[in-house]
Backbone bond lengths (Angstrom), bond angles and torsions (degrees), N, CA, C in turn:
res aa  C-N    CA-C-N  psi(-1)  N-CA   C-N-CA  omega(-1)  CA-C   N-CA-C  phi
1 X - - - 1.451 - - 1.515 109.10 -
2 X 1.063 117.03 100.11 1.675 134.87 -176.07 1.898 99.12 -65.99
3 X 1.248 123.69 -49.22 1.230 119.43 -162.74 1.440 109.69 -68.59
4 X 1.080 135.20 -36.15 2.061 140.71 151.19 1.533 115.33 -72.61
5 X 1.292 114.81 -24.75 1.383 102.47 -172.62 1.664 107.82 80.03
6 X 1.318 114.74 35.88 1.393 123.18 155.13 1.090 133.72 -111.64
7 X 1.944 128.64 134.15 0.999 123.28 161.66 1.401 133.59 -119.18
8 X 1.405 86.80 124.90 2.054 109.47 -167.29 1.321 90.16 -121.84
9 X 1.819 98.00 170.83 1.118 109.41 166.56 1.412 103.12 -103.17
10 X 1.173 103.57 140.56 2.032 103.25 -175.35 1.600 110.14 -103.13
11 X 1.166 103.17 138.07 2.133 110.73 -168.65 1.934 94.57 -127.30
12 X 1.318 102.42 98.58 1.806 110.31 171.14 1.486 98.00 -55.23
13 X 1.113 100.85 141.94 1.932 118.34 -162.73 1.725 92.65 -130.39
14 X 1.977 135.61 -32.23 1.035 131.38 173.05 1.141 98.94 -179.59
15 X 1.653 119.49 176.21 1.219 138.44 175.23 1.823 113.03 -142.07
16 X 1.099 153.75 129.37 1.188 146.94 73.05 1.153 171.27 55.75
17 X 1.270 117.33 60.19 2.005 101.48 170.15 1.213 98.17 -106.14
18 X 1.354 93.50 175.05 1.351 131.61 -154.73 1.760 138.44 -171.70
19 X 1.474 108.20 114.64 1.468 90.17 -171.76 1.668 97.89 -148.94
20 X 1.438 100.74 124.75 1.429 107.03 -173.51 1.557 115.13 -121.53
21 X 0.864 159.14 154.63 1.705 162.97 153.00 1.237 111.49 -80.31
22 X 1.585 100.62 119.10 1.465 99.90 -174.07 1.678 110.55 -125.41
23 X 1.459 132.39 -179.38 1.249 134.26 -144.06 1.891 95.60 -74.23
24 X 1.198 112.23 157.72 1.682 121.38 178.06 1.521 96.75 57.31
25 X 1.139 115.96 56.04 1.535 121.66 152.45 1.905 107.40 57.29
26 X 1.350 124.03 -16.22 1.729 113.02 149.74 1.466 137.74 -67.76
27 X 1.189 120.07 160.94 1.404 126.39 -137.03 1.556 96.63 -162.72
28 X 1.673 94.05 131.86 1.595 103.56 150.83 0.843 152.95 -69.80
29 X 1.506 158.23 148.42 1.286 129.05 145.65 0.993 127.89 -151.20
30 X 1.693 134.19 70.50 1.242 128.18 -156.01 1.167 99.89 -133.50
31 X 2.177 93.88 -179.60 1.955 105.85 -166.41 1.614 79.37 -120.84
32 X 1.428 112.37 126.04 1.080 117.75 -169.74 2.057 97.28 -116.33
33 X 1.280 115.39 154.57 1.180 118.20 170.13 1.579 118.37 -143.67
34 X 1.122 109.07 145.28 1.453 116.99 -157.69 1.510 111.17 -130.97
35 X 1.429 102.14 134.76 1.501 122.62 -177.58 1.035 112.79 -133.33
36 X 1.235 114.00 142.75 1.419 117.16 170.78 2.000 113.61 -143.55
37 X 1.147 100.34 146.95 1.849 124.96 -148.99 1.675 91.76 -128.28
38 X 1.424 101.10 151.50 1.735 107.67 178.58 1.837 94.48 -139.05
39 X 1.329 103.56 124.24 1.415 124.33 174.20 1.580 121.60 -136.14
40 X 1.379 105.59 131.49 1.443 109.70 165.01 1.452 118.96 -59.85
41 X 1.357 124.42 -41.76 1.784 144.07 171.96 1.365 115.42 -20.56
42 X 1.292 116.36 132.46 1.373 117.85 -163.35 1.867 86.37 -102.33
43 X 1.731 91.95 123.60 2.087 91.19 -164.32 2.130 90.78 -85.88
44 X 1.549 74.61 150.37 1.724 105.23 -167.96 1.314 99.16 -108.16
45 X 1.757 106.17 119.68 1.550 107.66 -172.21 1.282 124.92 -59.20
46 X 0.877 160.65 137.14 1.779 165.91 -149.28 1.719 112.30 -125.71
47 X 1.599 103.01 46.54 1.522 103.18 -170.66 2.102 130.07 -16.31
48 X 1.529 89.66 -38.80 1.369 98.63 178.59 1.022 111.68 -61.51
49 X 1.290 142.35 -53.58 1.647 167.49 165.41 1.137 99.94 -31.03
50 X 1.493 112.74 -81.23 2.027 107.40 -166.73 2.093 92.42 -152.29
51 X 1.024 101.55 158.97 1.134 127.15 176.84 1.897 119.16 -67.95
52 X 1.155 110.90 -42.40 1.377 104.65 176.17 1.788 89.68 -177.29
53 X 1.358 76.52 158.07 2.166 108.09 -170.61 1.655 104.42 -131.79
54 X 1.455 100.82 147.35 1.477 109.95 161.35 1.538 114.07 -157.76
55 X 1.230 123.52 144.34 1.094 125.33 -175.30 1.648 110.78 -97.04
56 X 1.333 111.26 148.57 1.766 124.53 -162.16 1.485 113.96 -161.63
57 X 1.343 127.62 129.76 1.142 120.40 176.70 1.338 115.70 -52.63
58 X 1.727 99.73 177.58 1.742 100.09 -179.44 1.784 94.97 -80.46
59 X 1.426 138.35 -22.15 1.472 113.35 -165.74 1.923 92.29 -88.91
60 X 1.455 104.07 -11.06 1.701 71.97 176.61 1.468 116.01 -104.39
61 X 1.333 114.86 6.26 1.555 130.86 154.55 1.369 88.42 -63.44
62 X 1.293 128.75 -97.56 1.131 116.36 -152.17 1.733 123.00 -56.43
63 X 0.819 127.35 -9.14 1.375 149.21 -177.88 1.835 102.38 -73.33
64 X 1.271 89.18 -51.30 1.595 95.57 -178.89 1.552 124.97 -84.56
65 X 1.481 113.74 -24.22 1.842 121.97 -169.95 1.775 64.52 -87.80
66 X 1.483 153.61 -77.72 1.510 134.69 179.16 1.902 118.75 4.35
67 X 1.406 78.69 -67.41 1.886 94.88 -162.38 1.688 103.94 -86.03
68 X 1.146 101.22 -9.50 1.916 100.68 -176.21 1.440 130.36 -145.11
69 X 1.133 106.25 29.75 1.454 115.68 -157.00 1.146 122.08 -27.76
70 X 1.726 119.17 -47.47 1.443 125.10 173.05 1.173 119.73 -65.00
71 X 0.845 132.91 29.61 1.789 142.36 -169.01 1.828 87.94 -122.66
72 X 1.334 134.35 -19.57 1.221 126.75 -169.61 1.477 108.86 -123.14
73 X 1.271 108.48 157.49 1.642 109.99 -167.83 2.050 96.30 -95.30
74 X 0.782 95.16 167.50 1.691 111.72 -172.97 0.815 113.15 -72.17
75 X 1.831 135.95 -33.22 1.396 108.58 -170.27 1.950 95.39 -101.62
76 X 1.708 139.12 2.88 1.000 138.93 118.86 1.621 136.75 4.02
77 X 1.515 92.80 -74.57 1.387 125.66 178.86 1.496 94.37 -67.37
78 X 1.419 127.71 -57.19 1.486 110.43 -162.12 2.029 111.53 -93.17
79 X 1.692 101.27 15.82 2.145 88.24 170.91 1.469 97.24 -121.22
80 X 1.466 106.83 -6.88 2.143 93.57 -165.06 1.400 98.07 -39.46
81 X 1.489 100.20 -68.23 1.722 112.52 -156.38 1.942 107.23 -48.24
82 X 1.525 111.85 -41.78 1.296 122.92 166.47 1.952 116.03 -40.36
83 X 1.638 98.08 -65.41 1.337 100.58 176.33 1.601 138.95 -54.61
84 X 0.978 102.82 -7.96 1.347 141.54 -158.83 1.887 103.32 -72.18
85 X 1.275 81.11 -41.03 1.393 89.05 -173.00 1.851 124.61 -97.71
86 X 1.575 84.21 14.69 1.603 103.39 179.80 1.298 112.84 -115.05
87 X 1.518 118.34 -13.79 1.640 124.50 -173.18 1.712 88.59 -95.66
């Protein structure tokens, strides 16, 4: 994973479509696929990539897309509960 500066081995667990309508008349619509990797590595921010990271359990992930939904992007909101069952 180039965007943290981690190296795992990554195992695809599922993939995805998806198409939602979102505010000012844009719209989603993608086939998304999902992996997930287990590392001791302390991940190294990748400014280009994203702006800032933090790590949180799954009940206070879910606790929080609960109390804030718009704080989370859509296709987020629709694998937590999915992933859940792979950690």
């Amino acid at each position: 994973m180039e965007e943290m500066r981690l190296k795992c081995a990554l195992r695809k667990v599922f993939s995805f479509v998806y198409k939602e309508k979102l505010e000012n008349g844009l719209s989603e619509h993608e086939l998304d696929h999902v992996f997930i990797g287990v590392t001791n590595d302390a991940p190294m921010l990748n400014t280009e990539e994203a702006m800032e990271w933090r790590s949180i359990t799954f009940a206070s992930l879910e606790q929080e897309i609960h109390n804030n939904p718009s704080q989370y992007t859509i296709w987020l909101k629709k694998i937590y509960k999915r992933v859940n069952k792979y950690i």
